[in-house]
N, C-alpha and C positions, 0 to 999 in steps of 0.2 A: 503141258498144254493147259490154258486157264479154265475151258471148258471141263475136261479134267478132273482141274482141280476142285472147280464147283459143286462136282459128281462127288468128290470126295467128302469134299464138307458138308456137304448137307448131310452123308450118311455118318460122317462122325459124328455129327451136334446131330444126330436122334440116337445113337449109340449114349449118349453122354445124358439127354434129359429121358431116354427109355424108363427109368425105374419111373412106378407112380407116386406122383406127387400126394398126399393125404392134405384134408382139407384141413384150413384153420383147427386146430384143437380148441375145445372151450378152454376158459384157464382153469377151470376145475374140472379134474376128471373122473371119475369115481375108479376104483383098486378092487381085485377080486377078494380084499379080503374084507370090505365096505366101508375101509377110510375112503378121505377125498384126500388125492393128487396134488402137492402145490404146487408143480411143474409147470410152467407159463409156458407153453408153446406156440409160435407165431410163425404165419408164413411173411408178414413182412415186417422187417428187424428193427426193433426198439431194444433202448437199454432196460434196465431193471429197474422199477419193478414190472415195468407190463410185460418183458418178456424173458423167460430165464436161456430159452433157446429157440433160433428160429431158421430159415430157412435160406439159401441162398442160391438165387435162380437169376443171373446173368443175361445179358447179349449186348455187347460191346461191337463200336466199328472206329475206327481212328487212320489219322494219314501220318505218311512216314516225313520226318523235321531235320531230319540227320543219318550219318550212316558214316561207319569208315570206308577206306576203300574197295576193299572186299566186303562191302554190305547186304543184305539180304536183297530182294528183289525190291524194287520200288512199290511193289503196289499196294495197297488199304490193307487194311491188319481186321479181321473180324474173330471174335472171339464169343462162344459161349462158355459159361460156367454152371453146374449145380452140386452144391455143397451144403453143411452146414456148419453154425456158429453155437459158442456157449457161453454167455456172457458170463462174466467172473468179475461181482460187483456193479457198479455203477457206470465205470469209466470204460474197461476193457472185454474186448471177447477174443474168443484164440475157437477157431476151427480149420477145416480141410475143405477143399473141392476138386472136384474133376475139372479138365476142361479141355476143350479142344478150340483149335483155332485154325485159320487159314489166311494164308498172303493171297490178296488176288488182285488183277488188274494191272500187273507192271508186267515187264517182258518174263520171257525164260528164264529166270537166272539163277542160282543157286539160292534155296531159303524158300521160294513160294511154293505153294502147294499146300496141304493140311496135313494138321498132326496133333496127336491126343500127348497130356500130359496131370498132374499134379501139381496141387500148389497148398503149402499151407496159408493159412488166411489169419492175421492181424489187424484188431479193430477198434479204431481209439474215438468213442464216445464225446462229442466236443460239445452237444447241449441234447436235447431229444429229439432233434430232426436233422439234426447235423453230425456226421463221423468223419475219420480217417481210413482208410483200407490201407494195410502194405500186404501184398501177395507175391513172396518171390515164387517161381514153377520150376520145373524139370518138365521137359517136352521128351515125353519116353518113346511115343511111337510115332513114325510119320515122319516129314521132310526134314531132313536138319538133324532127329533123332540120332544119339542124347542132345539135347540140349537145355539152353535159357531160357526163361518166358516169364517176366514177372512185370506187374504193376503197381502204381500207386495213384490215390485215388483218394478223392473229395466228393461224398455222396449226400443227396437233400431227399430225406424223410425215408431212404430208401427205396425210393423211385425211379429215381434219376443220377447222375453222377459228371465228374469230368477225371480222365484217367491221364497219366501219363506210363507209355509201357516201353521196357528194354528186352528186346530179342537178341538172343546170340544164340545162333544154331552153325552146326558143323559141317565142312564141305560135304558135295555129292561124294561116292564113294571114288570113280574114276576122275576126278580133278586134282589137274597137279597142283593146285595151291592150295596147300592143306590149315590154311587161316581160318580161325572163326569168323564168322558171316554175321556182324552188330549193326542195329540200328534202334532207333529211337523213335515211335512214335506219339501220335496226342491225338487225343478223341473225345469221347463221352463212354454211357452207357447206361442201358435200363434195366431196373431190378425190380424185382416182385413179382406182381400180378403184370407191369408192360415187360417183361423183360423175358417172362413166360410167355407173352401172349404173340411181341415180336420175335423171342429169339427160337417160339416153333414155329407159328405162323408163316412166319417170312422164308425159312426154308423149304416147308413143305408147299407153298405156293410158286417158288420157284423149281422147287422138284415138278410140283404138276405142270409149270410149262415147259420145263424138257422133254419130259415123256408127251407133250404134247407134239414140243415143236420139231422133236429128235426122233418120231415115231419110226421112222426108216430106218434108223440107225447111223446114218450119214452124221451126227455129231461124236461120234465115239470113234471115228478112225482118226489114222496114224497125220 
């Protein structure tokens, strides 16, 4: 069921941005033994020299462009992420992220629902406000679980972005057609400080109108 599903997601993307976030580091940090640091830490992602490593705090939404015919449910692809990056040099960084995602808004069909996975992250530096992302995933737990779940992605200043993502997740357990479940979606998405601010915000504001509007419990049956 989508409603469900939505119960779901919101509890996986706070499962996923749960740990705390620590504030900008300055770029100099002092060491207990009373050198200074030249660790450049940044909550929003610059190449080197401003940042040697920084942060990555996701919330993605994109619609579905394609699909075979066993393909995942039709409906919108929302995704958070939070990870981090290490740049290495000038051009590239190489880190990891959590993430969980959810299909919602198309019918019942094999593929939507939410589910938590991994992804490593690839990050090609194209001037200082302009990058590449390739992030392929493994979706470990959750609907489709094992699966696919990766992106690529053209992001400006680290604010904003436009993604393209391929899902392949695996049938339900009891369906006789035992194909993987691929489709294609294309979206956007917001990083940093809007991508923390929408990808908690916007959940937790839709949590509160469930427990609002579901106070009876009449949203949560069969």
């Amino acid at each position: 069921m989508i409603r469900n599903a939505a119960v779901q997601a919101i509890a996986l993307c706070a499962l996923v941005y749960c740990p705390v976030l620590p504030a900008q580091n300055p770029s100099v940090a002092p060491t207990p033994g009373g050198t200074e640091s030249t660790t450049h830490w940044c909550f929003r992602g610059r190449p080197k020299p401003r940042c040697d490593v920084f942060w990555l705090t996701e919330f993605g939404a994109a619609l579905p462009i394609s699909s075979n015919p066993n393909g995942v449910s039709r409906g919108s692809l929302f995704t958070w992420e939070l990870g981090g990056m290490v740049n290495r040099g000038t051009r590239h960084a190489f880190g990891v992220a959590a993430f969980s995602q959810a299909i919602l808004g198309g019918s019942d069909e094999p593929g939507s629902g939410a589910a938590v996975g991994i992804r490593p992250r690839l990050r090609f530096w194209m001037s200082h406000t302009t990058s590449i992302d390739i992030a392929p995933g493994v979706v470990i737990v959750g609907s489709g679980a094992p699966g696919f779940s990766g992106h690529a992605g053209l992001s400006f200043a680290d604010y904003a972005g436009l993604t393209m993502h391929v899902v392949a997740l695996r049938p339900d357990q009891f369906d006789v057609n035992r194909r993987m479940r691929v489709a294609v979606f294309a979206g956007g998405r917001l990083a940093s400080v809007p991508g923390t601010i929408v990808g908690v915000g916007g959940p937790a504001a839709l949590g509160a109108v469930l427990l609002i509007a579901c106070g009876s419990g009449s949203c949560f049956g069969n």
